[in-house]
Structure formats: C-alpha cells, structure tokens
N, C-alpha and C positions, 0 to 999 in steps of 0.2 A: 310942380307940373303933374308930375303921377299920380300924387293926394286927387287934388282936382278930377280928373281923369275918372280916378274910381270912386268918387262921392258922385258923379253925373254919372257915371255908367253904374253905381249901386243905387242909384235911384231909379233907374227905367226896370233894372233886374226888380226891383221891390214891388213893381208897379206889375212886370209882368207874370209875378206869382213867385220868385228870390229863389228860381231853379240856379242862375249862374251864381246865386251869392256866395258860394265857394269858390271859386274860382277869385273873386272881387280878394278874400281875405287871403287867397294864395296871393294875390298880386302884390297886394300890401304886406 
C-alpha cells in the first residue's frame, strides 16, 4: 500500500521538477 502511494506520488514530484523527491526516498 505505501510502495504504491509513493511510485504515484514520485511520479507527480518528477513531473513537477523531483523538488519533494527526497522526501519520497525518506518515506520508503
């Protein structure tokens, strides 16, 4: 359920320039 979560929420970060992509790899 979390994987999921943060592949669609690491894909909007990517899309909107991967500013929260640290945050994605704290979560995971």
């Amino acid at each position: 359920m979390v994987r999921g979560a943060v592949e669609v929420i690491g894909r909007a970060f990517r899309e909107e320039g991967g500013e929260l992509e640290e945050l994605v790899r704290w979560v995971d």
